[in-house]
MMTF fields as JSON, N, C-alpha, C and O atoms, coordinates in Angstrom:
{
  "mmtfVersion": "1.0.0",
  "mmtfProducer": "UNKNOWN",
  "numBonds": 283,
  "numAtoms": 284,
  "numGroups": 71,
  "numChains": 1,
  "numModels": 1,
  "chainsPerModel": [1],
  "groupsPerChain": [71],
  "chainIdList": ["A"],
  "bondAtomList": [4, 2, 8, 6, 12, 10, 16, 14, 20, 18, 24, 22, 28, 26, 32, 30, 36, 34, 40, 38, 44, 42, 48, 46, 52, 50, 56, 54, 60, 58, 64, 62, 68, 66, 72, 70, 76, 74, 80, 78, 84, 82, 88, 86, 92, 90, 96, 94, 100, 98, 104, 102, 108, 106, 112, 110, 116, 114, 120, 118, 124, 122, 128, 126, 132, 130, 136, 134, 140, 138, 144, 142, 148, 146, 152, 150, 156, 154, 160, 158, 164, 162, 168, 166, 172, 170, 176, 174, 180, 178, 184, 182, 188, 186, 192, 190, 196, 194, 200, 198, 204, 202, 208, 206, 212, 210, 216, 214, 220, 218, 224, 222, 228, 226, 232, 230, 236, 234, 240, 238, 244, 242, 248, 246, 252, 250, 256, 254, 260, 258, 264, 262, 268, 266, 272, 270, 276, 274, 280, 278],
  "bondOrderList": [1, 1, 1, 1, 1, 1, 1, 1, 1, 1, 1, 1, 1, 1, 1, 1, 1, 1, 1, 1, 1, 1, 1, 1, 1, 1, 1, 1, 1, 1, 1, 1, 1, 1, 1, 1, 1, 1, 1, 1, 1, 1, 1, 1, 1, 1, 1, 1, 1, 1, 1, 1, 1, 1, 1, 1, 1, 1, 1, 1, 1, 1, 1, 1, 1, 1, 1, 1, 1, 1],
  "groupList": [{"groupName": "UNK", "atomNameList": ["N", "CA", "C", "O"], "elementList": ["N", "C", "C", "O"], "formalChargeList": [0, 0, 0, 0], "bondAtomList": [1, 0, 2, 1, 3, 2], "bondOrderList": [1, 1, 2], "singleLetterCode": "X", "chemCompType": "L-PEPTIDE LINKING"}],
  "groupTypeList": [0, 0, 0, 0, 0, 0, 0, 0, 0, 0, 0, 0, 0, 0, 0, 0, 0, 0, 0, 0, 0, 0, 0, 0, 0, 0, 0, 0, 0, 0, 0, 0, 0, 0, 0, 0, 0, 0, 0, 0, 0, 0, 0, 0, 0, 0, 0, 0, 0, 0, 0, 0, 0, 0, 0, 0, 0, 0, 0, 0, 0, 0, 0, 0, 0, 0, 0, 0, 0, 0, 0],
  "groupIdList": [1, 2, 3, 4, 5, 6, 7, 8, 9, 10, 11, 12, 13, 14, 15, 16, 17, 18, 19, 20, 21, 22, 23, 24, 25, 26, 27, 28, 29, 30, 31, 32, 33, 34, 35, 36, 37, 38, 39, 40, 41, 42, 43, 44, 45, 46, 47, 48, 49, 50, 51, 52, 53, 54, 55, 56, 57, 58, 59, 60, 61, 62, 63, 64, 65, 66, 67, 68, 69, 70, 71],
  "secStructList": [7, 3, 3, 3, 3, 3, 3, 1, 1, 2, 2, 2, 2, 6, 6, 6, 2, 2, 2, 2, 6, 6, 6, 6, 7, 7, 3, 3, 3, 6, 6, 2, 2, 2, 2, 2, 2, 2, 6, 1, 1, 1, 6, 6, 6, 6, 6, 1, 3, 3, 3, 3, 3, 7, 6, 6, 6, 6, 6, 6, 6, 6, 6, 6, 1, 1, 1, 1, 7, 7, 7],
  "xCoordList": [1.662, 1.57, 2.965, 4.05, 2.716, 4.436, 4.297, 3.481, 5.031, 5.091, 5.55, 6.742, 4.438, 4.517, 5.57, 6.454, 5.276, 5.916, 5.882, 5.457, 6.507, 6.788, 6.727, 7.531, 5.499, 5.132, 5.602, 5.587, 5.908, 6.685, 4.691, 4.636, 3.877, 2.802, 1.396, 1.082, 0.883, -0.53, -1.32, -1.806, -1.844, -2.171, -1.923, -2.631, -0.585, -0.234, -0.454, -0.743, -0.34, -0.727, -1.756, -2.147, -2.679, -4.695, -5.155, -6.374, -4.565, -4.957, -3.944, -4.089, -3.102, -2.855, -3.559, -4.033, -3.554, -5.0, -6.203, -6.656, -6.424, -7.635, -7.798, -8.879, -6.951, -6.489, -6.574, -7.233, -5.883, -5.399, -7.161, -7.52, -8.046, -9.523, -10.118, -11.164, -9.706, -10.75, -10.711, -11.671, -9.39, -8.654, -8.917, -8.498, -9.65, -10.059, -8.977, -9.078, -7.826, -6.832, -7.09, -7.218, -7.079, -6.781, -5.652, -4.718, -5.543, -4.593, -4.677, -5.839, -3.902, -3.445, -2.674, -1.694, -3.141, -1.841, -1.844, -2.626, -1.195, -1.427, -0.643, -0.053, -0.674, -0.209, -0.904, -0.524, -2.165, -3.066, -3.523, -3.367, -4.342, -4.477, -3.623, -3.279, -2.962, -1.708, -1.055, -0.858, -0.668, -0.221, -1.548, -1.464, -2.751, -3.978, -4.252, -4.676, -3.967, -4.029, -3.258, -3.655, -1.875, -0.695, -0.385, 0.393, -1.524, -0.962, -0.287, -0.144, 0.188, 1.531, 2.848, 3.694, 3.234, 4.47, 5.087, 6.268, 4.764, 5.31, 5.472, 6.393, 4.585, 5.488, 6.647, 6.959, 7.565, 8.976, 9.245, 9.827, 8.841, 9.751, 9.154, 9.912, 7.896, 7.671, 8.014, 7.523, 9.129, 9.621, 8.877, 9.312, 7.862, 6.882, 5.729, 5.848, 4.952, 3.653, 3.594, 3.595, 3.502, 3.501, 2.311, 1.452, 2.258, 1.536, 1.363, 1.849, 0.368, 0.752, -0.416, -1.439, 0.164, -0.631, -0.986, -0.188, -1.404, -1.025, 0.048, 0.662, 0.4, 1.902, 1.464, 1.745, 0.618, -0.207, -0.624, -0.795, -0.705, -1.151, 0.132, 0.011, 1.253, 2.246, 2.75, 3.457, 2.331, 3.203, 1.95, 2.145, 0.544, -0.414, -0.586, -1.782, -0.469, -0.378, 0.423, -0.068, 2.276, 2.834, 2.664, 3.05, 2.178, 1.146, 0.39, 0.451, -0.695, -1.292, -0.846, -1.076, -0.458, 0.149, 1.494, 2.107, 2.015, 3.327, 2.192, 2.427, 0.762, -0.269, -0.447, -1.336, -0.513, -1.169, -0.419, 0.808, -0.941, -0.239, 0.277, -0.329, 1.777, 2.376, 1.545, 0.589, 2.06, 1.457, 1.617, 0.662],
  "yCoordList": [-2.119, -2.035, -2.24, -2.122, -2.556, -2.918, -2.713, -3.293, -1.975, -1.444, -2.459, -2.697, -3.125, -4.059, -3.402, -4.081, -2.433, -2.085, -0.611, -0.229, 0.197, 1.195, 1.623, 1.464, 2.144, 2.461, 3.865, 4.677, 4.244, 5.218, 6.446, 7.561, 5.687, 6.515, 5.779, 4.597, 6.866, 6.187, 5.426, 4.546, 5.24, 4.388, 3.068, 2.108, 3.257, 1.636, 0.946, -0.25, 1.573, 1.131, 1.187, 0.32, 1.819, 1.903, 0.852, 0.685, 0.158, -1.092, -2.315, -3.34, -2.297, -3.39, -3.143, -3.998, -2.172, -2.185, -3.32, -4.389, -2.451, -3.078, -4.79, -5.315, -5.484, -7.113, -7.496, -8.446, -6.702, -7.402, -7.161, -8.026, -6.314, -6.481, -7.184, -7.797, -7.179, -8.733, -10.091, -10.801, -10.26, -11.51, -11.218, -12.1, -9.98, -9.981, -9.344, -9.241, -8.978, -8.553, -6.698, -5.951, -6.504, -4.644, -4.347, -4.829, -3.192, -2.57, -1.22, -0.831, -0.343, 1.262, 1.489, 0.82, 3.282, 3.683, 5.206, 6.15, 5.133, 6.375, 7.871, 8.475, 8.249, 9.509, 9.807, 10.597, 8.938, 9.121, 10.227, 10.635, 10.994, 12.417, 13.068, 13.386, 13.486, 14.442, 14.113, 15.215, 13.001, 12.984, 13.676, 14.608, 12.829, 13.605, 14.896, 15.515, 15.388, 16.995, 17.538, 18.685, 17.331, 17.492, 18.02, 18.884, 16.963, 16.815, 15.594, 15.239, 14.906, 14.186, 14.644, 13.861, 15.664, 16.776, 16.11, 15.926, 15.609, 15.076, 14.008, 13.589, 12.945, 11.606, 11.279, 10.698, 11.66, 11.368, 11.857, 11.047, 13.372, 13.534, 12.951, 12.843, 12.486, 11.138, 9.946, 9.016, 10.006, 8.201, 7.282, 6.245, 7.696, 7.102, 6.596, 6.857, 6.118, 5.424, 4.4, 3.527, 4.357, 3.209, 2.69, 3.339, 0.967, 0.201, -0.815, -1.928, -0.363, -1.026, -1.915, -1.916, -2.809, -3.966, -4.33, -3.601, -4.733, -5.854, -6.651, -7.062, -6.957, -7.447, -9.211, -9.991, -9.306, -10.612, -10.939, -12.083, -10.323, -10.231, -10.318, -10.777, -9.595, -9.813, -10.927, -10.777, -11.79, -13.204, -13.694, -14.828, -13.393, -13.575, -12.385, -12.618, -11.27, -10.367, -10.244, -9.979, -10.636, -10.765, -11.979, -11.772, -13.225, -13.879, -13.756, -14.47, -12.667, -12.239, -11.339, -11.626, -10.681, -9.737, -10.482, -9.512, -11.176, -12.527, -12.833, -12.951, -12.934, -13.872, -12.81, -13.349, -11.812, -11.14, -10.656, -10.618, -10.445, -10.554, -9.408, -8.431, -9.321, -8.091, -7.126, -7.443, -5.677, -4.98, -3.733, -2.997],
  "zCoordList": [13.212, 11.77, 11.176, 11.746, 9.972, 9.342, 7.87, 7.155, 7.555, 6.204, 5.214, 5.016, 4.52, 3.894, 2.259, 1.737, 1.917, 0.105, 0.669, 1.758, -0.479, -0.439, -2.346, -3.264, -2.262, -3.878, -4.359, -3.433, -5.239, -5.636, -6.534, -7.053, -6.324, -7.251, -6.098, -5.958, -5.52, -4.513, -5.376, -4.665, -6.911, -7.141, -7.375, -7.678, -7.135, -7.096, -5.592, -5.552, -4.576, -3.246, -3.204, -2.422, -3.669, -3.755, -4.618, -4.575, -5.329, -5.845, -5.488, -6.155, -4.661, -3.9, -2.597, -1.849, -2.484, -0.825, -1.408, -0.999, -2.573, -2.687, -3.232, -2.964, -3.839, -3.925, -2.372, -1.947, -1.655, -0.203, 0.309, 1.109, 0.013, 1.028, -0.027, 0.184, -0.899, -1.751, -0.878, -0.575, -0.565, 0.198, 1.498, 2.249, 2.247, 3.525, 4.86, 6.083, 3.716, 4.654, 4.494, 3.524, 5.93, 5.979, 5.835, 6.475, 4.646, 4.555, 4.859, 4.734, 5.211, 4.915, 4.44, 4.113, 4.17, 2.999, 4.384, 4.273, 5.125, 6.185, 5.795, 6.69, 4.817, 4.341, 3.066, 2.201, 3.061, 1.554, 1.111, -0.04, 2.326, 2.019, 1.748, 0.61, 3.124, 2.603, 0.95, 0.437, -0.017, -1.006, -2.047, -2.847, -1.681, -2.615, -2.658, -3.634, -1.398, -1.09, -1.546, -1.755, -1.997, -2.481, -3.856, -4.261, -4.629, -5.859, -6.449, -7.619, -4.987, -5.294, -5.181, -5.613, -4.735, -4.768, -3.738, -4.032, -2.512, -1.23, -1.236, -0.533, -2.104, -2.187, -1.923, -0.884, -2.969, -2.756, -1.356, -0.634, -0.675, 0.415, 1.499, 2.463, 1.677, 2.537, 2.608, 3.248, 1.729, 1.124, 0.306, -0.195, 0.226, -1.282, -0.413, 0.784, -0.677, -0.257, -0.196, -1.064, 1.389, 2.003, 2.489, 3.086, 2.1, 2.688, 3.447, 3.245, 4.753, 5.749, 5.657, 4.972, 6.738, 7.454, 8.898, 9.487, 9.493, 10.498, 10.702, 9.718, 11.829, 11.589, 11.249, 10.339, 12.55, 11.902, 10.493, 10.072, 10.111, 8.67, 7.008, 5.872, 7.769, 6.723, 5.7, 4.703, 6.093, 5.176, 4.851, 4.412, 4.829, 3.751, 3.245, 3.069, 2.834, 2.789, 1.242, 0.145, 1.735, 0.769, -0.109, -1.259, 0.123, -0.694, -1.53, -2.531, -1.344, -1.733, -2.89, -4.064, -2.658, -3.721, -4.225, -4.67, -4.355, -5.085, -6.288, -7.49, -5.541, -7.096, -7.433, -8.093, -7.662, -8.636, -10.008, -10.101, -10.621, -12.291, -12.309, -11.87, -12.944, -13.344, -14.087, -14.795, -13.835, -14.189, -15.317, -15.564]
}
């Protein structure tokens, strides 16, 4: 796996998960609970929320998310 971004708020990685399985690519966000369980309080001291990939998968991946419209 390879940590494609590093989002500072889980919903911003929960809707680039979800662009990347429109396009057929799996993503994770592997500390999702723990932040939901949280509150969000542990974000920051987990280094923010990260989303992973496949390593195979990285350079369509970041493709993928390059098209999508600012937000």
């Amino acid at each position: 796996m390879t940590t494609l971004i590093t989002c500072n708020q889980l919903i911003e990685a929960q809707l680039m998960r979800a662009a990347l399985a429109g396009s057929g690519v799996t993503a994770h966000i592997p500390d999702e609970l723990t932040i939901e369980a949280s509150g969000h309080v542990y974000s920051p001291a987990l280094g923010g929320v990260r989303l992973q990939v496949e390593d195979e998968d990285v350079e369509l991946a970041r493709e993928i998310l390059a098209a999508l419209p600012p937000a």
